[in-house]
LODOLUM-334740 format. One record per atom (N, C-alpha, C): x, y, z; residue in one letter. Coordinates in steps of 0.05 Angstrom, whole numbers, padded with zeros to 5 digits, always signed. Layout:
N
XYZa...
This chain:
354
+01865-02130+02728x+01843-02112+02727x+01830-02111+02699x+01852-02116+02679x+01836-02115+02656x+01824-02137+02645x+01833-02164+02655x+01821-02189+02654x+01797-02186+02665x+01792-02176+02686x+01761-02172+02697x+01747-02157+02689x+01754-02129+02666x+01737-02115+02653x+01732-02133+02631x+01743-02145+02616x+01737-02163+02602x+01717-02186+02605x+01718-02193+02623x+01699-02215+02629x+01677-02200+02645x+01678-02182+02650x+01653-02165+02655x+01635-02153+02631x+01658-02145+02604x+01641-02142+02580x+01633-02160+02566x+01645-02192+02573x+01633-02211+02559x+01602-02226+02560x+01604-02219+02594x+01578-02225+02604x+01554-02205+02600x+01567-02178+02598x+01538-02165+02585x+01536-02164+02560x+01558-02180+02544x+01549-02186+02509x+01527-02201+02506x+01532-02225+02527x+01515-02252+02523x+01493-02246+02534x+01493-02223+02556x+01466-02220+02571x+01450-02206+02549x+01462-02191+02538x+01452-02171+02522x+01429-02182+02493x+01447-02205+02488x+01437-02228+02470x+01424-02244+02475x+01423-02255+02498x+01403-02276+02509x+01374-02254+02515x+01372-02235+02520x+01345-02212+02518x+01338-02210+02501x+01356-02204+02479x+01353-02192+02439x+01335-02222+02444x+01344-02246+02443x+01340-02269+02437x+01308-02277+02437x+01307-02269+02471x+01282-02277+02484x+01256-02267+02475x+01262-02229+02476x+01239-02222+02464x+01238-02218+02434x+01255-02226+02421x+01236-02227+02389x+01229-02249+02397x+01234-02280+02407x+01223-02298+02415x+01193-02301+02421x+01195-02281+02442x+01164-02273+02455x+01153-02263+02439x+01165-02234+02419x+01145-02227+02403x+01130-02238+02373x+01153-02260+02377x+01138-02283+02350x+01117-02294+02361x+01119-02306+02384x+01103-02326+02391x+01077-02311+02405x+01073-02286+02412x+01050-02260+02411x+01040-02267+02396x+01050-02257+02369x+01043-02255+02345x+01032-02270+02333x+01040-02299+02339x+01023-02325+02329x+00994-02320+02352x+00996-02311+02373x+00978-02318+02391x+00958-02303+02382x+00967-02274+02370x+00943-02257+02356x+00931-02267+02324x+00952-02277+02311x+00937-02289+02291x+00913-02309+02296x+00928-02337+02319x+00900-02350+02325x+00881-02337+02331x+00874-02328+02340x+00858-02317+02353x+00845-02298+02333x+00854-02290+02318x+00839-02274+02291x+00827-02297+02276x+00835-02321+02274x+00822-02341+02254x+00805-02352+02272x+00806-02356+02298x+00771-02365+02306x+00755-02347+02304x+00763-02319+02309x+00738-02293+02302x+00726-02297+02281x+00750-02301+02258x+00741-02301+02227x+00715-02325+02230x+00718-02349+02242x+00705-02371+02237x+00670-02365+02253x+00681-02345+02271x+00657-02335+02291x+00644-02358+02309x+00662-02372+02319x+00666-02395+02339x+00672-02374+02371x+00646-02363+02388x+00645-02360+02405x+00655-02371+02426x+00650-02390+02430x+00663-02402+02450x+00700-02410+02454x+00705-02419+02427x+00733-02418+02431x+00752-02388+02428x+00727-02366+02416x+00747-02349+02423x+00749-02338+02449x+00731-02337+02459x+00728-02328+02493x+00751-02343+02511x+00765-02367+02496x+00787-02382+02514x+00798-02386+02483x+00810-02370+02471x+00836-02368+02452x+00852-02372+02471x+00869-02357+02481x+00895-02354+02496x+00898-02387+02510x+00886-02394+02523x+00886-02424+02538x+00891-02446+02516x+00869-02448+02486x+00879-02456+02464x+00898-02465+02458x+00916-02436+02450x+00940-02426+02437x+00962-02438+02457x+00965-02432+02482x+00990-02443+02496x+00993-02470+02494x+00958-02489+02502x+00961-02513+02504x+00969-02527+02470x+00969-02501+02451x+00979-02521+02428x+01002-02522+02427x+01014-02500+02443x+01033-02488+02432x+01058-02511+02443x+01045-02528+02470x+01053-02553+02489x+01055-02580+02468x+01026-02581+02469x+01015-02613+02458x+01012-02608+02429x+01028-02596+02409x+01022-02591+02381x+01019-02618+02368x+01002-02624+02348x+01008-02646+02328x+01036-02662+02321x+01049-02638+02314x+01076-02648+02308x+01094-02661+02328x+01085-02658+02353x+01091-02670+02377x+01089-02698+02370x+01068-02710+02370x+01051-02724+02365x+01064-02745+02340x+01061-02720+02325x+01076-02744+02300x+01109-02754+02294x+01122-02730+02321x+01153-02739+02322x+01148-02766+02357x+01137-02768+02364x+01129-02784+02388x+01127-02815+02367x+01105-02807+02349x+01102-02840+02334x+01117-02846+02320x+01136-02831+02302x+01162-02837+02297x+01182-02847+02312x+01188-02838+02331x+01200-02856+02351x+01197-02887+02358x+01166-02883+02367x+01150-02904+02380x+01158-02929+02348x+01159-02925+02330x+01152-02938+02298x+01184-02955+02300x+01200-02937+02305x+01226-02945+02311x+01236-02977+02307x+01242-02989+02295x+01254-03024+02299x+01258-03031+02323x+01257-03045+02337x+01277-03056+02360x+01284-03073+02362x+01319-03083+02360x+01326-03105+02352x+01318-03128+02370x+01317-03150+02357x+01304-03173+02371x+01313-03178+02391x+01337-03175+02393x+01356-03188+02417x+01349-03167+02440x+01338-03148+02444x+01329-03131+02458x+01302-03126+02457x+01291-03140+02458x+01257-03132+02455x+01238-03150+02475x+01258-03170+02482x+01248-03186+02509x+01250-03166+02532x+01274-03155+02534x+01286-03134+02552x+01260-03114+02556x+01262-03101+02527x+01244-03075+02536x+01212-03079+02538x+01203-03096+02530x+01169-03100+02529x+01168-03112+02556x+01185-03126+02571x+01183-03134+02599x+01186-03114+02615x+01195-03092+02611x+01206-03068+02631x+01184-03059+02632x+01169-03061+02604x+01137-03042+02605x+01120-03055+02620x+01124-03083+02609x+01096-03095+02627x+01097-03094+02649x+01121-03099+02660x+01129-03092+02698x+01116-03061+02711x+01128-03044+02695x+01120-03011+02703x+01101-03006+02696x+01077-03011+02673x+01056-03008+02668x+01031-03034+02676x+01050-03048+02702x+01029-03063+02703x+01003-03082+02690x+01017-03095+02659x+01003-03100+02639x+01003-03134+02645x+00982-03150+02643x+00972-03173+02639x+00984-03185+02622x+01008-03202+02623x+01027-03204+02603x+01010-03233+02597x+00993-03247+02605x+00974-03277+02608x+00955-03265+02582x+00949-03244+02578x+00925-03239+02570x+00934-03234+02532x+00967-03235+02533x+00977-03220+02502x+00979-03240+02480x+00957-03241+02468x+00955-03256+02435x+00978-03271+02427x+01002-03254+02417x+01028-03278+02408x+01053-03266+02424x+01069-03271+02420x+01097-03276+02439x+01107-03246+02439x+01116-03232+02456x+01127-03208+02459x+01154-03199+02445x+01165-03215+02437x+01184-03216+02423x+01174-03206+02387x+01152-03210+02386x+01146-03219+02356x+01138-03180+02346x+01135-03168+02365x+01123-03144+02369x+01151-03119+02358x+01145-03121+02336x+01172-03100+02312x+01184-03075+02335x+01159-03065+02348x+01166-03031+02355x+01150-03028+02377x+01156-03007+02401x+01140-03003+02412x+01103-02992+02405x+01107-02988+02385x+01080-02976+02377x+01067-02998+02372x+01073-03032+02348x+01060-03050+02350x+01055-03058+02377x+01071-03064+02402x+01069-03075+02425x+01041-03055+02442x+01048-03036+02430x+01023-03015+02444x+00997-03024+02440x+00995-03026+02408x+00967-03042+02387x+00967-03073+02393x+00973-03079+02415x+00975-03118+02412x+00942-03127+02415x+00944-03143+02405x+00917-03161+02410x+00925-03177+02434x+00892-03180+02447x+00893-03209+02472x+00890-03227+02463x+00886-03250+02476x+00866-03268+02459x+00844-03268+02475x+00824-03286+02455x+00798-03278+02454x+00782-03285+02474x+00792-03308+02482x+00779-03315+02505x+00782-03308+02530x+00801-03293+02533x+00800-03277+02561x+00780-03249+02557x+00765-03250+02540x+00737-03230+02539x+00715-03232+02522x+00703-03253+02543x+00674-03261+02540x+00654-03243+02542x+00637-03240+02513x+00615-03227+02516x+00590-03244+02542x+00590-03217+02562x+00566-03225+02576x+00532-03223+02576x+00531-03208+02558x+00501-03214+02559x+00498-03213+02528x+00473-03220+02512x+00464-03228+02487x+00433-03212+02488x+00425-03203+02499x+00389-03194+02515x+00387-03172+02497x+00356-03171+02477x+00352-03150+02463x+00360-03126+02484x+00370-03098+02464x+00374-03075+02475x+00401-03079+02501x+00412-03095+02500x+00433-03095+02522x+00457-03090+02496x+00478-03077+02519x+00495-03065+02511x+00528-03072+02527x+00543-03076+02518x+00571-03082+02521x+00587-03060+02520x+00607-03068+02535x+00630-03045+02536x+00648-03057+02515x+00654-03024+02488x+00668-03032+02459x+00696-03032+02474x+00710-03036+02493x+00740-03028+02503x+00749-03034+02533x+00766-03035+02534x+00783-03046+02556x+00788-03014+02572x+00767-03004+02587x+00778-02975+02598x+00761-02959+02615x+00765-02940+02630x+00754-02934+02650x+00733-02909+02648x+00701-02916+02661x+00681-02901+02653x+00678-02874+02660x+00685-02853+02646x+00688-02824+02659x+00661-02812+02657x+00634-02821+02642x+00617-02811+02642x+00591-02819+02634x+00569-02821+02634x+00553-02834+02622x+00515-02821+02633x+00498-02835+02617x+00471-02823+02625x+00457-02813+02600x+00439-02799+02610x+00412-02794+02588x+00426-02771+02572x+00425-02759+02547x+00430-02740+02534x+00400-02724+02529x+00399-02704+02544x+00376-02686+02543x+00376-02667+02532x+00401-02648+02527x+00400-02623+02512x+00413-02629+02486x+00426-02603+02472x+00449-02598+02452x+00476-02606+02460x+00474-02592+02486x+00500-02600+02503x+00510-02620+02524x+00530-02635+02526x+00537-02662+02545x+00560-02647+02564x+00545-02650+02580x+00568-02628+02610x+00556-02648+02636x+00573-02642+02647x+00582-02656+02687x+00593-02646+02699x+00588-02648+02725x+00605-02632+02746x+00630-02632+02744x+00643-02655+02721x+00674-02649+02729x+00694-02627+02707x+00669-02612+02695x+00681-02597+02680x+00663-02603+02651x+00664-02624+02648x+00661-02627+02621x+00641-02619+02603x+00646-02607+02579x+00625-02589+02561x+00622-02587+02543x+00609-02599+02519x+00612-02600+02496x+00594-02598+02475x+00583-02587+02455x+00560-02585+02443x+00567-02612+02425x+00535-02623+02422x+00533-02649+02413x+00544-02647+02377x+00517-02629+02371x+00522-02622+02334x+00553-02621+02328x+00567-02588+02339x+00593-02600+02334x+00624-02624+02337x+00617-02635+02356x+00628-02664+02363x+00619-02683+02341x+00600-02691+02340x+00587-02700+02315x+00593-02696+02285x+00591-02672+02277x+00593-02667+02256x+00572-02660+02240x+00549-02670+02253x+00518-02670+02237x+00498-02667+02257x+00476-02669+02253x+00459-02673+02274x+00450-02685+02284x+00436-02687+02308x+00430-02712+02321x+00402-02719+02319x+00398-02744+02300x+00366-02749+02296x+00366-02774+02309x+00331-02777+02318x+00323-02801+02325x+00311-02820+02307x+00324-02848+02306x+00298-02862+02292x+00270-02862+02293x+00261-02858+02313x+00231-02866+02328x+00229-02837+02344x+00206-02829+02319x+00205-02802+02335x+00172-02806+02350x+00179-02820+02383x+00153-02814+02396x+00171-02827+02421x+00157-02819+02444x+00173-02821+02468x+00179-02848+02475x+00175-02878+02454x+00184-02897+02466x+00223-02902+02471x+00231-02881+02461x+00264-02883+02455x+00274-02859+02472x+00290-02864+02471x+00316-02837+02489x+00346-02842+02479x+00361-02812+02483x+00379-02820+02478x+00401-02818+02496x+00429-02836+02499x+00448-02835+02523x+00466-02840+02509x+00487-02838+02535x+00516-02838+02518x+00532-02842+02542x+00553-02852+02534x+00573-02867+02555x+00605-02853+02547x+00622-02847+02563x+00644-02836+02546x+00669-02863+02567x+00690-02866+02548x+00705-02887+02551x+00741-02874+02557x+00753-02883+02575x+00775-02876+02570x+00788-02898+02571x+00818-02898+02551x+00833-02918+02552x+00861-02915+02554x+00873-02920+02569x+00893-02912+02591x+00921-02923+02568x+00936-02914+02567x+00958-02926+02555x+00967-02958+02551x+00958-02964+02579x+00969-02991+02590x+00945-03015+02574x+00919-03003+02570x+00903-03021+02560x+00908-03030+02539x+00887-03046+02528x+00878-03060+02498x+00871-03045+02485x+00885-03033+02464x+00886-03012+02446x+00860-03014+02424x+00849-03037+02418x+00833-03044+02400x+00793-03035+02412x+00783-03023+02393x+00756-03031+02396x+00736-03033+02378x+00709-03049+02396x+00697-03065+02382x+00668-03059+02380x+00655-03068+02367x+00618-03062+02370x+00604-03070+02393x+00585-03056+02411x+00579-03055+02438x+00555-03073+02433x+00546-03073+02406x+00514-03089+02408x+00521-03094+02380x+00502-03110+02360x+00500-03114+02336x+00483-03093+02321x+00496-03074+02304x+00484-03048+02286x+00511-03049+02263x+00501-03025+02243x+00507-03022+02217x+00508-02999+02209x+00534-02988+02202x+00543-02961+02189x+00544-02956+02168x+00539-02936+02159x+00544-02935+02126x+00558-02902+02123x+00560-02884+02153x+00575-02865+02136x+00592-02854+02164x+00621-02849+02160x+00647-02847+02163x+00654-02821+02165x+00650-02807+02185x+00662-02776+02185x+00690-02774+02197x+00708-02757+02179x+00729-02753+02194x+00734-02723+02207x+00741-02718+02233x+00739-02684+02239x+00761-02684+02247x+00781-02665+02233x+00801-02666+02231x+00812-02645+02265x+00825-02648+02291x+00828-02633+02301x+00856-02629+02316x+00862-02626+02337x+00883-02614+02358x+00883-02652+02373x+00904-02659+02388x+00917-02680+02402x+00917-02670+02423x+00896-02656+02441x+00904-02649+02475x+00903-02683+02486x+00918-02670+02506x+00912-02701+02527x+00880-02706+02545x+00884-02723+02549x+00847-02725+02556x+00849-02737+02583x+00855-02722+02610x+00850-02724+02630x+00822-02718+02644x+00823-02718+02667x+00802-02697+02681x+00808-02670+02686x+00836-02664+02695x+00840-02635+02696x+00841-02620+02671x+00846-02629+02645x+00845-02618+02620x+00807-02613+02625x+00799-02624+02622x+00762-02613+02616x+00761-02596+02631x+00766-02588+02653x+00764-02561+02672x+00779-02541+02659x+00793-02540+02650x+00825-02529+02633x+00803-02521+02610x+00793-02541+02602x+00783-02533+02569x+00757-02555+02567x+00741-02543+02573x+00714-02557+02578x+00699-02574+02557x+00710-02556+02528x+00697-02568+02507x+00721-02588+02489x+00736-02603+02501x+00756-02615+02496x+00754-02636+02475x+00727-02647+02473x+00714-02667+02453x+00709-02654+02427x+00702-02629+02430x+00701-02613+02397x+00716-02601+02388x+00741-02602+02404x+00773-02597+02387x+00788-02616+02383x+00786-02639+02401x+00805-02666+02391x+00801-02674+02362x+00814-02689+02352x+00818-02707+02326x+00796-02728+02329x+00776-02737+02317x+00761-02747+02322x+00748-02763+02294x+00739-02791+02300x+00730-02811+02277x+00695-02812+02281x+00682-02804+02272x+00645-02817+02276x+00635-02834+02255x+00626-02853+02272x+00614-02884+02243x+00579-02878+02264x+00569-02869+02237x+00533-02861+02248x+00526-02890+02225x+00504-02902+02248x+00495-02925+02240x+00470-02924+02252x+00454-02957+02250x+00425-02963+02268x+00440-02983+02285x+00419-03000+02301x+00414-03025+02307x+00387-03026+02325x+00382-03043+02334x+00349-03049+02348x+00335-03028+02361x+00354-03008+02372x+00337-02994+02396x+00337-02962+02377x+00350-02953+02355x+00358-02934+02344x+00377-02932+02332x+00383-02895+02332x+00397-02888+02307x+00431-02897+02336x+00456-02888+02324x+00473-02893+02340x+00501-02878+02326x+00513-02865+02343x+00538-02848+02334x+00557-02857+02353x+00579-02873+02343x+00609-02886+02353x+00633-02866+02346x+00643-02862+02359x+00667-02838+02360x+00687-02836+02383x+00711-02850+02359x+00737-02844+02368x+00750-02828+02371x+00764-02809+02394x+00775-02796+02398x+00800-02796+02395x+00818-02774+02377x+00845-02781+02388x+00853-02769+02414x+00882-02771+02421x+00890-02752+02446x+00918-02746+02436x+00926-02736+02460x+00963-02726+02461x+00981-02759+02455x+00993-02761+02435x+01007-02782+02422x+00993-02800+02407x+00965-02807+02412x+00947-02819+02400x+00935-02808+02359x+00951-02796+02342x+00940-02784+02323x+00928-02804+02303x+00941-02828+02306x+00930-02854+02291x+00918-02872+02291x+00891-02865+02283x+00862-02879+02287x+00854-02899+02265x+00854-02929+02263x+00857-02942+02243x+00820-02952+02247x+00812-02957+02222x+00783-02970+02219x+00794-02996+02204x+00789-03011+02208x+00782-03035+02191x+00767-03030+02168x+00784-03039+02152x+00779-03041+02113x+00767-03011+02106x+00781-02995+02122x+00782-02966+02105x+00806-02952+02105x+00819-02967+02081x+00839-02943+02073x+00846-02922+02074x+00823-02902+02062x+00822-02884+02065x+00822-02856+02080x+00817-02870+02116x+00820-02856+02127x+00853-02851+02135x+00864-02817+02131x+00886-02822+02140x+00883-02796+02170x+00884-02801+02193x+00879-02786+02213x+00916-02769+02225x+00914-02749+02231x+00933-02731+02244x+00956-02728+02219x+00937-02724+02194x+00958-02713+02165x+00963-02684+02166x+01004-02685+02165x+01008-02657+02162x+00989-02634+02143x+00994-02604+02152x+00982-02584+02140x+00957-02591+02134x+00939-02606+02145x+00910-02605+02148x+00891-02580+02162x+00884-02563+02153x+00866-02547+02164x+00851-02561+02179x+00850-02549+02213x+00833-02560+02235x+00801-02555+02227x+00786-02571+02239x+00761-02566+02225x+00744-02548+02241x+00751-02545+02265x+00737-02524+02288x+00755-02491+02278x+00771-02484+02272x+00785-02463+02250x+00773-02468+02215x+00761-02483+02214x+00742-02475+02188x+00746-02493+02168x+00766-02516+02170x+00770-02545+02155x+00749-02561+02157x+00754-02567+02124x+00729-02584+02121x+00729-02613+02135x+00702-02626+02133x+00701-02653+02159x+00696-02675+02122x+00718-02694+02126x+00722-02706+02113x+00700-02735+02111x+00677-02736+02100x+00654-02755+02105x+00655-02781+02073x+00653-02798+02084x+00649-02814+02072x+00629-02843+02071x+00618-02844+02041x+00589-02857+02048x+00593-02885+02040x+00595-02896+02061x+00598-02927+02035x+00580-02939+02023x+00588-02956+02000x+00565-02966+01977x+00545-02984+01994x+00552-02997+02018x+00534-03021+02025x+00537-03009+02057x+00519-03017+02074x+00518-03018+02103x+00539-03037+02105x+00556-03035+02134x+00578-03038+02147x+00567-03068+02169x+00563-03088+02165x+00551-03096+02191x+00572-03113+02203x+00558-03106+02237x+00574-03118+02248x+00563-03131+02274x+00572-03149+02285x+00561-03167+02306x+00571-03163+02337x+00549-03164+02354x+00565-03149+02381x+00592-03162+02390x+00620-03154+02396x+00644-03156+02401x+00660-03159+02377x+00653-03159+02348x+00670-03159+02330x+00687-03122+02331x+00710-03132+02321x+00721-03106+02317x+00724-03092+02292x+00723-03060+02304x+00727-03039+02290x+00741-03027+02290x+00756-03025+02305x+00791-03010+02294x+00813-03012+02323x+00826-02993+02322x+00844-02984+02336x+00861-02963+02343x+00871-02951+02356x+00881-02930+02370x+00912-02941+02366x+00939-02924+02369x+00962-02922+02370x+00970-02929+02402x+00964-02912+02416x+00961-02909+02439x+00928-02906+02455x+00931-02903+02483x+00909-02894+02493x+00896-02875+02494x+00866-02874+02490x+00849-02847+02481x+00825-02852+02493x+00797-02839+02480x+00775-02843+02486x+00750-02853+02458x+00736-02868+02470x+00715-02875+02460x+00683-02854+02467x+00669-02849+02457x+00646-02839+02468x+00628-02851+02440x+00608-02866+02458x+00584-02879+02449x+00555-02863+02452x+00542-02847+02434x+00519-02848+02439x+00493-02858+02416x+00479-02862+02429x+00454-02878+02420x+00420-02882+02432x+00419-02887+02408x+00383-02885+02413x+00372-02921+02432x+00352-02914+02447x+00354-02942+02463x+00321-02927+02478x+00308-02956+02482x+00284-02952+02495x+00278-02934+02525x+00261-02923+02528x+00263-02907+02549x+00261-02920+02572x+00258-02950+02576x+00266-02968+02607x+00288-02974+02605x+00311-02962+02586x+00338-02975+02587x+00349-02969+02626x+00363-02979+02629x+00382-02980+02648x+00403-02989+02651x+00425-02972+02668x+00455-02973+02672x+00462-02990+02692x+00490-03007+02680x+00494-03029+02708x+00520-03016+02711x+00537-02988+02715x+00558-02982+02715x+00564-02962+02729x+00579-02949+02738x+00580-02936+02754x+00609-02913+02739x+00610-02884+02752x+00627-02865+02750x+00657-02888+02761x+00677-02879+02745x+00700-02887+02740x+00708-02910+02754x+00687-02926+02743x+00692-02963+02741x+00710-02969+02713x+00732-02990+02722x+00743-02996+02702x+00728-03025+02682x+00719-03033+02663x+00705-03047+02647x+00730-03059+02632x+00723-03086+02624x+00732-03094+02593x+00716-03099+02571x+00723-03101+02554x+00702-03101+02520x+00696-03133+02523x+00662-03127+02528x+00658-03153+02529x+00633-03155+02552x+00638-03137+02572x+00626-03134+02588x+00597-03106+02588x+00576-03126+02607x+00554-03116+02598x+00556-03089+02624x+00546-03066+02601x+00541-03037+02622x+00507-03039+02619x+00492-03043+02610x+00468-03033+02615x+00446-03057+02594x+00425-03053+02592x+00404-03065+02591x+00376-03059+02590x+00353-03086+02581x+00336-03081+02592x+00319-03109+02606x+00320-03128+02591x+00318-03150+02601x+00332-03170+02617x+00325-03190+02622x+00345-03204+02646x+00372-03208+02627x+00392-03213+02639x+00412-03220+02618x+00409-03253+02613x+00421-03248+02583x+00420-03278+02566x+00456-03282+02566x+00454-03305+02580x+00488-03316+02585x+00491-03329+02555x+00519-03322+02547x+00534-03325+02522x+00552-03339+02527x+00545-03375+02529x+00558-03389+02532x+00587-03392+02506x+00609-03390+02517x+00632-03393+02488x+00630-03371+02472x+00620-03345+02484x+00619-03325+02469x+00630-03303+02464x+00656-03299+02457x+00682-03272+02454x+00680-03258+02432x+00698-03238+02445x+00702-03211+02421x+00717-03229+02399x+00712-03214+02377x+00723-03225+02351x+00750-03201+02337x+00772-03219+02331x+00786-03200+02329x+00795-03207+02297x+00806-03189+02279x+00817-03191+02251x+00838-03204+02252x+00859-03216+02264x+00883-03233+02260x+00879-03252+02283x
């Protein structure tokens, strides 16, 4: 009998403690919820405070630090003698084009290089060459695309985003009289793809914004979840020209994706601890370079860790037209839109840095 009072007081010790436990637990993690939520007021960012709470949980899920203990991992060595093993397990389960992979799978240090592999080049022929035609910069599937008419880029499937802040600046036209318009295409790239991308047409950048933000994952049910999902991600913009207009290229990061590399810029370092978010009131890190950036349609411009999104918009004549369709999958190389007949590019591929 007294063995059982005993083990009856033990269990309401622990019960007693696992409660104590829970709610200071809860009441920390309140407490952070009311602080956020005081620093978007402070910032007077309407819209994200009206969905604080949704915010706050989903960071509280997909935090940065997530993110940067994920690519630590991923960075990991894998010994040689095992690396045939595991990059085959992937390509089997992720269904990856093992015909299409640049050098030997073996040669690939870590899963995160194997993630960043190059193809080779000739399995992605640029198809068309035709003033004002346009190429897909990536290997990935089209979640959105069309004329940009307002401030804001929204679709029935949720998605909502004010242009200026995604951007970083504003949105001007070269040619201010109705022969131009502007559109925009948004890109997703699926884990399993070609991590690298490239210039959709031949234009020239000369300035480099970095906006420093949050790693949500970039589904379709997230934009319904959180509509303006593009002006809180981590995000790269290279604002340039080429023939048809002005043109804004912008890499998105996502959930594991924090590491956004540009070609021959050092400088950018993307998803750096204790960075003030820039939608909470951190500054957008811009940089001007001394000379225009040029580049030739399919040469490349950077890369992603993992899979993320691209969103292209740009200035282009007002008979432009779309050869693409809602969630067609594309490779970089291939023509989405136009205005003239297409000009075949005999021997003509993406260009890659190694």
């Amino acid at each position: 009998m007294k063995k059982k009072r005993n083990n009856v007081n033990t269990y309401g010790l622990y019960k007693r403690k696992y409660i104590i436990t829970g709610v200071t637990l809860l009441s920390f993690i309140l407490m952070f919820q009311y602080k956020y939520h005081e620093v978007l007021s402070v910032y007077d960012d309407q819209i994200n405070v009206k969905q604080s709470s949704k915010l706050f949980w989903t960071r509280l899920i997909f935090g940065r630090t997530r993110s940067r203990i994920t690519g630590k991992i991923f960075n990991i060595e894998i010994p040689s003698s095992y690396r045939l093993l595991v990059y085959n397990s992937l390509i089997k389960y992720m269904n990856i084009n093992k015909d299409e992979i640049k050098y030997p799978i073996e040669s690939y240090r870590s899963i995160s290089d194997f993630f960043s592999r190059y193809i080779r080049e000739e399995t992605r022929p640029i198809e068309d060459l035709s003033d004002y035609s346009i190429v897909s910069p990536c290997d990935s599937e089209i979640i959105d695309f069309g004329e940009l008419k307002t401030d804001y880029l929204e679709n029935i499937k949720g998605l909502k985003f004010n242009v200026k802040n995604f951007l970083g600046s504003n949105l001007k036209k070269k040619y201010n009289d109705d022969s131009t318009k502007f559109y925009y295409v948004i890109f997703y790239l699926s884990p399993r793809k070609y991590h690298h991308f490239h210039a959709p047409f031949n234009f020239k950048y000369k300035i480099r914004r970095h906006i420093s933000g949050e790693l949500f994952p970039v589904f379709q049910g997230m934009f319904k979840f959180i509509n303006n999902l593009f002006d809180i991600n981590e995000r790269v913009i290279l604002t340039g020209e080429w023939k048809g207009g002005n043109v804004y290229y912008a890499a998105v990061s996502a959930y594991n994706v924090g590491n956004i590399k540009i070609i021959n810029d050092d400088d950018l370092l993307t998803n750096n601890l204790r960075t003030q978010l820039s939608y909470m009131g951190g500054d957008i890190d811009t940089k001007i370079y001394d000379n225009y950036k040029d580049l030739e349609v399919g040469d490349e411009i950077g890369e992603f860790k993992m899979g993320s999104s691209i969103i292209l918009i740009f200035e282009n004549k007002s008979d432009f037209l779309w050869n693409i369709k809602h969630n067609q999958n594309v490779c970089v190389g291939q023509r989405i839109g136009g205005i003239n007949e297409i000009i075949e590019s005999k021997d003509r591929f993406i260009k890659i840095r190694s």
